[in-house]
C-alpha positions as CSV (number, residue, x, y, z in Angstrom):
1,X,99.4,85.0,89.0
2,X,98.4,81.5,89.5
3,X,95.3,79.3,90.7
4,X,95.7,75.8,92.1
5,X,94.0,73.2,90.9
6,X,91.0,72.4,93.2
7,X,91.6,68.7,94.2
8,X,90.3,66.4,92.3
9,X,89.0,68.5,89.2
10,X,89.3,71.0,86.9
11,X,90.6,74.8,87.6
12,X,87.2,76.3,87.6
13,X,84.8,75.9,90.5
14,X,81.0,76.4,92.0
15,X,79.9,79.4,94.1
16,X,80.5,80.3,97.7
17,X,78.0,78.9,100.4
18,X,79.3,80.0,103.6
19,X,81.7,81.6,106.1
20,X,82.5,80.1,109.2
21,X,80.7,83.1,111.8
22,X,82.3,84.1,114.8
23,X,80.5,86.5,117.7
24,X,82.1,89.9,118.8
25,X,82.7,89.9,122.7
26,X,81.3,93.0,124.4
27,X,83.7,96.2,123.8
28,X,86.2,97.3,126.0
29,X,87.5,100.7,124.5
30,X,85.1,103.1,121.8
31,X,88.3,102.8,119.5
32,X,91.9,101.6,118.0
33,X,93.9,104.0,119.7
34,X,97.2,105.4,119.4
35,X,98.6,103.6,122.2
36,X,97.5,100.0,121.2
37,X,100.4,100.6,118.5
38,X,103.9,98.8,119.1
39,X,106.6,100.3,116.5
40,X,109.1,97.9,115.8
41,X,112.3,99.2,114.2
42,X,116.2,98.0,113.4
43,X,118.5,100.1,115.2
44,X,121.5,98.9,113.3
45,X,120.1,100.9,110.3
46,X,120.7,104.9,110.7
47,X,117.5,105.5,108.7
48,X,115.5,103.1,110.3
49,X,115.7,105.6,113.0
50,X,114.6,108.1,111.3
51,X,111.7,106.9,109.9
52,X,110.8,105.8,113.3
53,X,110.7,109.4,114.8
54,X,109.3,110.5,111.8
55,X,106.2,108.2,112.3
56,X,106.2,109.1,115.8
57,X,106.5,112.4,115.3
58,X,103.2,112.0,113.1
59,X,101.5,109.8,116.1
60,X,102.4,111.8,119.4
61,X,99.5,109.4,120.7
62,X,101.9,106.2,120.1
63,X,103.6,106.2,123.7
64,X,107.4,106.0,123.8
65,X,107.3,103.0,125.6
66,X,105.6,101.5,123.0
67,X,108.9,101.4,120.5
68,X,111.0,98.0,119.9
69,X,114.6,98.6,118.9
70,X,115.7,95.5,116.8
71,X,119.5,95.9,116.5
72,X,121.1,93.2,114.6
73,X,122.9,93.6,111.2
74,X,121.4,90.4,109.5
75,X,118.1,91.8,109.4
76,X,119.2,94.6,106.7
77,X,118.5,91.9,104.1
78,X,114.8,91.0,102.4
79,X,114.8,87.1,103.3
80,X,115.6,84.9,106.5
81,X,115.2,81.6,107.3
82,X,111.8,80.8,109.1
83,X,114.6,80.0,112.0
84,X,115.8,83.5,112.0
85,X,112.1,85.0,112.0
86,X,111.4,83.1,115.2
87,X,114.8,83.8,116.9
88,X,115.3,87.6,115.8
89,X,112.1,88.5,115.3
90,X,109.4,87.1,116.6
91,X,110.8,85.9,119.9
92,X,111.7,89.3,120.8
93,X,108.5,91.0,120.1
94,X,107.3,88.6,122.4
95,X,109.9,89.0,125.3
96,X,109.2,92.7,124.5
97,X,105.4,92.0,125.3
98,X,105.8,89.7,128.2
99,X,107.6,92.3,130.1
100,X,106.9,94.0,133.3
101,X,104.8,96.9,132.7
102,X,102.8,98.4,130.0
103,X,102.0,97.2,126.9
104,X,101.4,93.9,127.3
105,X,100.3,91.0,124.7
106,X,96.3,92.5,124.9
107,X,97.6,96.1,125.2
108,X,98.4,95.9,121.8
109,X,96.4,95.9,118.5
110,X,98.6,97.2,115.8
111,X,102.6,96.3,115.1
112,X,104.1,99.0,112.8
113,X,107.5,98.0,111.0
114,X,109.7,100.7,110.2
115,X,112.0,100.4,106.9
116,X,114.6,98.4,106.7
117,X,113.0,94.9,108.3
118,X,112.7,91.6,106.4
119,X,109.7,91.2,104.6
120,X,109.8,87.3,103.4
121,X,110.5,83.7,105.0
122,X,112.1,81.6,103.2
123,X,110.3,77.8,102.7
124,X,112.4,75.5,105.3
125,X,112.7,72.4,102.9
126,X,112.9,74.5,99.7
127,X,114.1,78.0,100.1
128,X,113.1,79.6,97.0
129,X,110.0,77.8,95.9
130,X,107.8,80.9,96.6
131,X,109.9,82.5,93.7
132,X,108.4,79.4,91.5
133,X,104.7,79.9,90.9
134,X,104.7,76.2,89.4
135,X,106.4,74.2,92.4
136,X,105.0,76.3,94.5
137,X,102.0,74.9,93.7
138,X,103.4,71.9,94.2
139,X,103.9,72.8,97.5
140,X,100.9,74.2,98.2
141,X,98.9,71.1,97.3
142,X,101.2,69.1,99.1
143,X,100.3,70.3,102.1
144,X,104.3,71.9,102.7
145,X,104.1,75.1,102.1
146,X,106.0,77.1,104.7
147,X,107.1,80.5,102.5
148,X,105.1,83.1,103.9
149,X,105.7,87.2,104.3
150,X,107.0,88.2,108.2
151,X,104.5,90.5,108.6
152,X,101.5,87.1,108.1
153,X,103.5,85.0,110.9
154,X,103.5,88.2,112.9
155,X,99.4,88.8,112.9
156,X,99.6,85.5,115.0
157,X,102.4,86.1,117.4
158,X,101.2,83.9,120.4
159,X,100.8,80.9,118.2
160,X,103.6,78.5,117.2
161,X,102.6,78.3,114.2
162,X,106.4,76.2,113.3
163,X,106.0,73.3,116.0
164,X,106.0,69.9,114.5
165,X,107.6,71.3,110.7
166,X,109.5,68.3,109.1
167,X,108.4,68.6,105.7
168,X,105.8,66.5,106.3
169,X,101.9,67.0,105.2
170,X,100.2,70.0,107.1
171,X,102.6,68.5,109.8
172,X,102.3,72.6,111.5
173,X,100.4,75.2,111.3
174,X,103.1,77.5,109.3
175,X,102.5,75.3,106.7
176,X,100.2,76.6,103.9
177,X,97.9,79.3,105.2
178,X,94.8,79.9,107.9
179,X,91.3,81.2,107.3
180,X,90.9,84.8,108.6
181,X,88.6,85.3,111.3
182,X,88.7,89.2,110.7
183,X,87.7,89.0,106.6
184,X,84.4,90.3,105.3
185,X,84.0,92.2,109.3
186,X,82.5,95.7,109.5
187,X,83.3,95.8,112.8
188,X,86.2,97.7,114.7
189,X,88.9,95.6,115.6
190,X,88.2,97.4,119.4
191,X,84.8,95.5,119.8
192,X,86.5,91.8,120.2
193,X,87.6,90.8,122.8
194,X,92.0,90.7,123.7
195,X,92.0,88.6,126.9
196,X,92.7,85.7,125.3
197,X,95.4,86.7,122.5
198,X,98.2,84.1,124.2
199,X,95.7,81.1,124.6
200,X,97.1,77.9,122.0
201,X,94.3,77.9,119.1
202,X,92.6,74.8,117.5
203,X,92.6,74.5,114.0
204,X,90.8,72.4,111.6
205,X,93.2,70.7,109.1
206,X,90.7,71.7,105.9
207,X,91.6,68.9,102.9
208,X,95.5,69.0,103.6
209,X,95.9,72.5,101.6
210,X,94.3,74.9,104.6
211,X,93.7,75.4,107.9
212,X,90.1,76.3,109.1
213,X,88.9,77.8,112.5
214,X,88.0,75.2,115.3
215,X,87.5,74.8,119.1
216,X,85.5,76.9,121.5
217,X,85.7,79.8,123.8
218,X,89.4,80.8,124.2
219,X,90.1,78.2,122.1
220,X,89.2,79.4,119.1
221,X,90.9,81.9,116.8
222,X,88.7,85.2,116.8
223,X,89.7,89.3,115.6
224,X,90.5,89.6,119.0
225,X,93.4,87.3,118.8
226,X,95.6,88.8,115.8
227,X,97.5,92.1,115.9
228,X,97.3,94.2,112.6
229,X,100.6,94.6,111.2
230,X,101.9,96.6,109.1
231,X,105.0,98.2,107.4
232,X,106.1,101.8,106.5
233,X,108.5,101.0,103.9
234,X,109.2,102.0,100.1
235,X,112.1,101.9,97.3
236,X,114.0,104.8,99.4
237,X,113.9,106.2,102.9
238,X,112.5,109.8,101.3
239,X,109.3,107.3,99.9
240,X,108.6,105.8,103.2
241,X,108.8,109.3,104.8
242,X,106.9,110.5,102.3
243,X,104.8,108.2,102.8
244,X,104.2,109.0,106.6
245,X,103.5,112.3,105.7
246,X,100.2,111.4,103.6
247,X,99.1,109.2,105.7
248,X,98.7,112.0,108.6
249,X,95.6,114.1,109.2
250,X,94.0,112.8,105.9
251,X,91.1,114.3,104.0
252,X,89.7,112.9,101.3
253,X,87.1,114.5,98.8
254,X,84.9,112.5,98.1
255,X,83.6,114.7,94.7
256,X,86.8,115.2,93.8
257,X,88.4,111.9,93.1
258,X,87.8,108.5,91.3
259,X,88.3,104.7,91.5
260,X,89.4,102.8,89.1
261,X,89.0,98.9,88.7
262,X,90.3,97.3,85.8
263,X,89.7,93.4,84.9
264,X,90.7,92.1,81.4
265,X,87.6,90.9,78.7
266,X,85.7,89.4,81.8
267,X,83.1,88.0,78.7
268,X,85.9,85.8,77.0
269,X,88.1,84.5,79.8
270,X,87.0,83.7,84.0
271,X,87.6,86.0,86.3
272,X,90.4,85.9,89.2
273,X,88.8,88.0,91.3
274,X,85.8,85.6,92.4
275,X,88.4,82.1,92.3
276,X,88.0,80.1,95.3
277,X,90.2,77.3,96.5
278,X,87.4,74.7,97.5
279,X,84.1,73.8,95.6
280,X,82.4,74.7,98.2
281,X,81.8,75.8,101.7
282,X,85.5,77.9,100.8
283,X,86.2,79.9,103.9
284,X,88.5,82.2,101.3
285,X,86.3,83.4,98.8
286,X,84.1,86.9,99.4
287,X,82.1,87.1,96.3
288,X,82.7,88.8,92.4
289,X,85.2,90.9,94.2
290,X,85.5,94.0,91.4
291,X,81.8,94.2,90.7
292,X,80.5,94.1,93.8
293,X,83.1,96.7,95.3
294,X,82.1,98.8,92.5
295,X,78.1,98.1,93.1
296,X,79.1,99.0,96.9
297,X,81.1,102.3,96.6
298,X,78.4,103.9,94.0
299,X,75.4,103.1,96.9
300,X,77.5,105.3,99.3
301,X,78.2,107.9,96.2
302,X,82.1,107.3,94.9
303,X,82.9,107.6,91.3
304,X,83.8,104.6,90.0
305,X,85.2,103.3,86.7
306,X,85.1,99.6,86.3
307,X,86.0,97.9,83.0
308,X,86.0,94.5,82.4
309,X,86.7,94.6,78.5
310,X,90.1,93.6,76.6
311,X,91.1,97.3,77.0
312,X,93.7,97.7,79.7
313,X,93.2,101.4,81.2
314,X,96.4,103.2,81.3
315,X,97.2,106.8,82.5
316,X,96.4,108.5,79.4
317,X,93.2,106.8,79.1
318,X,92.6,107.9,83.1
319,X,93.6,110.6,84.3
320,X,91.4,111.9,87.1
321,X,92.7,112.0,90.3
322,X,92.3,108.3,91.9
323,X,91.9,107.2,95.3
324,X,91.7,103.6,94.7
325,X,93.6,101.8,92.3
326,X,92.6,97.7,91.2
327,X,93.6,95.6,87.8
328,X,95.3,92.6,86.8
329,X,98.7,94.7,86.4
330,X,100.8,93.0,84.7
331,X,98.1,89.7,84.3
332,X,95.5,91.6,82.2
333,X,97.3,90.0,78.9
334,X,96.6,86.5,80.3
335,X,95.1,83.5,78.6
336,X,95.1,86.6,75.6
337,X,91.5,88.5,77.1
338,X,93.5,91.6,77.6
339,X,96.1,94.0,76.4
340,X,99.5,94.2,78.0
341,X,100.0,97.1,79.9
342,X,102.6,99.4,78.4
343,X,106.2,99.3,80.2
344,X,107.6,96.0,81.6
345,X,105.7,96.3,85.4
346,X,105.8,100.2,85.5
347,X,102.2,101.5,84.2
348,X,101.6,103.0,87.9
349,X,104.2,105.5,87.9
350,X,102.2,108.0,85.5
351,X,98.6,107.7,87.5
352,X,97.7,110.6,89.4
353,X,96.8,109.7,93.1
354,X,95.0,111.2,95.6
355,X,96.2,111.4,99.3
356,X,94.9,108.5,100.6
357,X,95.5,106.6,97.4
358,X,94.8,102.4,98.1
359,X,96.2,99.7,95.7
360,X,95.9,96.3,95.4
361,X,96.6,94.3,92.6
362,X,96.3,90.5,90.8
363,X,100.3,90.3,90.8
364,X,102.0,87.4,92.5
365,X,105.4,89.2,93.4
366,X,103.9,93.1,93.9
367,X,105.5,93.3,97.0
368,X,108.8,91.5,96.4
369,X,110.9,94.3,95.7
370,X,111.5,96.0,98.8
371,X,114.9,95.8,101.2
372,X,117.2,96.2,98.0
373,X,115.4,92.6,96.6
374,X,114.5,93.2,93.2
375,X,110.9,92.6,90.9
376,X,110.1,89.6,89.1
377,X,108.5,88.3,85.6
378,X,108.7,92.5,85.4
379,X,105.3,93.2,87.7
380,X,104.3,96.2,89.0
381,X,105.0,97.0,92.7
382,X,103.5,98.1,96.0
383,X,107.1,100.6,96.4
384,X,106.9,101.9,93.4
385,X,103.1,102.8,94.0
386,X,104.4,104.8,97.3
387,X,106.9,106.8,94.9
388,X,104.1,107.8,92.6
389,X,101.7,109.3,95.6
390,X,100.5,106.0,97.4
391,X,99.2,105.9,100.6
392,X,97.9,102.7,101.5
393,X,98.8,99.3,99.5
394,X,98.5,95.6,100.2
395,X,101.3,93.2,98.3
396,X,102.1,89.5,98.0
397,X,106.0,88.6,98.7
398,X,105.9,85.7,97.3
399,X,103.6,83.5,94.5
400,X,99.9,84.2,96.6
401,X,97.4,82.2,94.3
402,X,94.6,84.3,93.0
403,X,92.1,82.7,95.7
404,X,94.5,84.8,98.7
405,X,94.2,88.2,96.8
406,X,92.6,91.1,99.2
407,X,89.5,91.6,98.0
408,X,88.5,95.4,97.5
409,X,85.0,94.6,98.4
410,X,86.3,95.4,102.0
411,X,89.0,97.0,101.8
412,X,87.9,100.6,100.0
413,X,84.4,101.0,101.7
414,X,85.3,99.6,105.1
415,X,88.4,102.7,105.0
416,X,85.9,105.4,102.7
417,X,82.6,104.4,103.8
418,X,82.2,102.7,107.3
419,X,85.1,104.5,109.5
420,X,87.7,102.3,110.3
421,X,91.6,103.0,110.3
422,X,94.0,101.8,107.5
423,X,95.1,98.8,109.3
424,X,91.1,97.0,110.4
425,X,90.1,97.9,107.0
426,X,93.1,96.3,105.3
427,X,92.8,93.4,107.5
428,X,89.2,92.8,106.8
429,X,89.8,92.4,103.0
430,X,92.6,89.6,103.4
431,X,90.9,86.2,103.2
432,X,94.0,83.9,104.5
433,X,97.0,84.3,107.4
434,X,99.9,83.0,107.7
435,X,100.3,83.5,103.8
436,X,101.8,86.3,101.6
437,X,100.6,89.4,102.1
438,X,102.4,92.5,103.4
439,X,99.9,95.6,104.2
440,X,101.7,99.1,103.6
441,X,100.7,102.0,105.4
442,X,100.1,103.6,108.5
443,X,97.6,101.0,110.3
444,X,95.9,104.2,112.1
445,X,94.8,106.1,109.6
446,X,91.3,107.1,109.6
447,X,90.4,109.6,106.5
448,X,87.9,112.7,107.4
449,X,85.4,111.8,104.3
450,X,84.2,115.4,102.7
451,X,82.0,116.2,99.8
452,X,82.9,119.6,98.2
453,X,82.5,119.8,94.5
454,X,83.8,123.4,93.4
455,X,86.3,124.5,96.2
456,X,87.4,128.2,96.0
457,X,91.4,128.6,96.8
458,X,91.2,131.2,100.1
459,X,87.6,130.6,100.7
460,X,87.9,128.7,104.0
461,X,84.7,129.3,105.4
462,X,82.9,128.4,102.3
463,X,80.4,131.2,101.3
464,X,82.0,132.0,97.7
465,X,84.5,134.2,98.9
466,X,87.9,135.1,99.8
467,X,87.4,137.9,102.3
468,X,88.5,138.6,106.0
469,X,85.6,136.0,106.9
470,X,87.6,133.4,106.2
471,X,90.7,134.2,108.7
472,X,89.0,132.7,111.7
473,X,88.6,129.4,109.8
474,X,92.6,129.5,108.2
475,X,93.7,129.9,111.6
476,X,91.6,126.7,112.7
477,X,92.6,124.8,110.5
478,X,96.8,125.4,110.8
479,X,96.7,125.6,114.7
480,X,94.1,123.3,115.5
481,X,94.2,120.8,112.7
482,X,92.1,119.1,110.2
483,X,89.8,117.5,112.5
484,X,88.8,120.7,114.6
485,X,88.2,122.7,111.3
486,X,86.1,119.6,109.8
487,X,84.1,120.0,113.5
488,X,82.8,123.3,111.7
489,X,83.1,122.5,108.4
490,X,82.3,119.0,107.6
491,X,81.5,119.1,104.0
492,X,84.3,121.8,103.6
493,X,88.0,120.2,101.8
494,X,89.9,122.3,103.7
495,X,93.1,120.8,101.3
496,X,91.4,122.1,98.0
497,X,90.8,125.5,99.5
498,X,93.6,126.1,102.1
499,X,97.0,125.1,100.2
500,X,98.6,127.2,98.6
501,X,101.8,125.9,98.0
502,X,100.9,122.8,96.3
503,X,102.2,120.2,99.3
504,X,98.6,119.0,100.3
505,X,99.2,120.2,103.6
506,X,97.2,123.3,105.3
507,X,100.2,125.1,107.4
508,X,101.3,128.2,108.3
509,X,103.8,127.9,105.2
510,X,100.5,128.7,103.2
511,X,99.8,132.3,105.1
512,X,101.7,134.3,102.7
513,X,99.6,133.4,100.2
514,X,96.3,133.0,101.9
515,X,97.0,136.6,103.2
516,X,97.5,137.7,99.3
517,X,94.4,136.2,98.1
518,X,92.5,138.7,100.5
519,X,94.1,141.6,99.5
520,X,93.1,140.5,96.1
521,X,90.1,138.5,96.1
């Protein structure tokens, strides 16, 4: 993982002083609904359709109108051209949008991509550069760089992000990256206003290596304007299912699960998760990311293990059941504050993880390997997170900087704490578009949040038993679903004390058993 240089001096810098502020226009819906989501899939690829129903099948909400069939062969393979992107990708999604009918461009808040669709640009002037953490750089401060991850361009569809590109300084806005309006937000992406999602932007060309917010009005870039995309993607189409599968009608016990965020010997070496590009008024940085997520999640009662010591925390030093998941990866050995983790970029693959399970990590290539591509300088990655019990990851495609890293400060309580879905909570912890990042998961997602300490297997009800008392409650729960039996239980983990057969569902595939525990309590 690199840093730039800030221009002009050395590689460290001086605090934060401000964000530039934006005002939410009056709501128009109480939510991020089901039918704000356009699926976007490959119909050349036999399992990209089905993963598709499968996702569908797990969001009956998501209207059939609302699915994209991409068929085209060359968009089986990781890369493309930023050409390509706008040709077969992007300028069907719009044509898709500015269609007769419902959805249209505002109708929409979320784009899901369903396995196999590219996940990186190439650079126009130097393809792989983005592989090349120096030159790209090099790039960067030059003011040309173009690499970016499909799923950024796509968060700002309407713009034309590629207009004036000749490998010139900041010459378009696809060049280098653009200050998130939606970071740091606790607000639901349903409170800003859509109407003006097509208007042309102004941006503010910030010291040739960013682009800041400007104009007025329509004119300037707010939440309102960017669609939340994300993929539903791993190594192997029985991962991304998989995948699906956890992300649906998700409960997570709050008493019965940990986070864990690991820095290397924070006293001996800076820390990347507080590095900002600009000495000052940086529009990127959030703040001393890992120890004020951690101060954060403890006010609202989370278990938290944060450890900033040379010690790198590995699975047999950790092994309670995690529901967020932050280091250094494969970086905690750097400038020699840390120990290397064991394995060459595969210490998640022995963690235990909770349904619901986030990661996010300070790894430039984490989410290279996807779409048959494979890892690089042997780093940990966002796919092989899915295959251990992942849920919900964010990645970097190509070399990030640590300045663009999500920052978990958002991320975990806005998902665990304040109520939003998967995709606004993701969203609000990423401090640049147009950049690297790829979000993995289902974008709506919304965990039920229990606090249940000593679950009873059987006792569904919860009053210490297993008896005939708790029928009623079974029968909620596997007919009616998590959310009606959390109506009448709501401190009840109706996981921990209604599955029997291990799969971390609650379905009628568990009544054998459930009816066996009553005839022997």
């Amino acid at each position: 993982m690199n840093y730039p240089p800030r221009r002009g001096t050395s590689r460290r810098y001086l605090p934060f002083l401000g964000l530039l502020a934006f005002v939410a226009a009056p709501p128009t819906r109480a939510d991020f609904d089901p039918d704000q989501v356009l699926v976007v899939y490959n119909a050349a690829s036999a399992t990209g359709g089905t993963l598709k129903d499968a996702y569908l099948a797990a969001n009956p909400g998501i209207p059939a109108g609302n699915v994209l069939a991409l068929n085209d062969g060359s968009l089986l393979a990781a890369d493309l051209s930023y050409a390509d992107f706008v040709t077969k990708i992007r300028d069907p999604i719009r044509a898709f949008l500015n269609a007769p009918g419902y959805p249209d461009a505002s109708d929409i808040v979320a784009i899901v991509l369903i396995r196999p669709i590219p996940h990186r640009i190439r650079d126009t002037d130097n393809p792989s550069v983005g592989d090349q953490p120096n030159n790209a750089g090099n790039e960067l401060l030059a003011g040309d760089a173009t690499f970016a991850s499909v799923d950024a361009e796509l968060v700002l569809l309407w713009q034309n992000l590629n207009t004036g590109e000749a490998g010139g300084t900041m010459d378009s806005k696809s060049d280098n990256m653009i200050d998130n309006p939606y970071h740091q937000s606790t607000a639901g992406i349903h409170t800003f206003t859509r109407n003006n999602i097509t208007t042309a932007k102004t941006f503010v060309n910030l010291s040739n290596v960013a682009w800041g917010l400007g104009g007025s009005g329509a004119l300037r870039l707010t939440p309102g304007d960017m669609y939340l995309v994300c993929r539903i993607d791993g190594n192997v189409l029985s991962d991304a299912l998989a995948l699906v599968q956890r992300g649906s009608n998700l409960v997570i016990n709050r008493a019965r699960v940990r986070v864990l965020l690991d820095e290397y010997d924070v006293s001996g070496g800076a820390d990347f998760d507080d590095d900002p590009l600009f000495s000052m008024n940086d529009p990127f940085l959030g703040g001393d990311d890992f120890e004020e997520a951690t101060a954060v999640l403890q006010s609202g009662g989370w278990d938290v293990r944060y450890d900033g010591t040379f010690d790198f925390i590995d699975c047999t030093e950790e092994t309670s059941v995690l529901i967020g998941y932050s280091s250094y990866g494969e970086n905690h050995s750097a400038g020699g504050h840390g120990e290397n983790p064991p394995g060459a970029g595969t210490y998640i693959s022995c963690f235990n993880f909770a349904r619901g399970a986030m990661f996010n990590t300070f790894e430039s290539y984490n989410g290279r390997a996807l779409n048959g591509l494979g890892t690089l300088f042997n780093q940990e990655q966002v796919a092989d997170f899915v295959a251990a019990g992942g849920t919900f990851a964010i990645g970097n495609v190509h070399e990030p900087f640590t300045f663009s890293v999500a920052d978990n400060e958002f991320m975990m309580p806005n998902l665990l704490m304040r109520g939003m879905r998967w995709g606004e909570a993701a969203y609000t912890s990423l401090p640049c578009l147009s950049w690297q990042q790829i979000v993995i998961g289902d974008p709506l997602a919304r965990p039920i949040i229990v606090n249940d300490p000593n679950p009873l297997l059987g006792d569904m009800n919860g009053d210490g038993s297993v008896d005939g008392e708790d029928v009623e409650a079974f029968l909620v729960m596997v007919y009616q679903g998590a959310a009606a039996y959390n109506a009448q239980y709501p401190n009840l983990d109706q996981i921990a004390r209604g599955d029997f057969d291990g799969d971390l569902f609650v379905t009628d595939a568990d009544r054998p058993a459930f009816i066996a525990a009553l005839l022997n309590p």
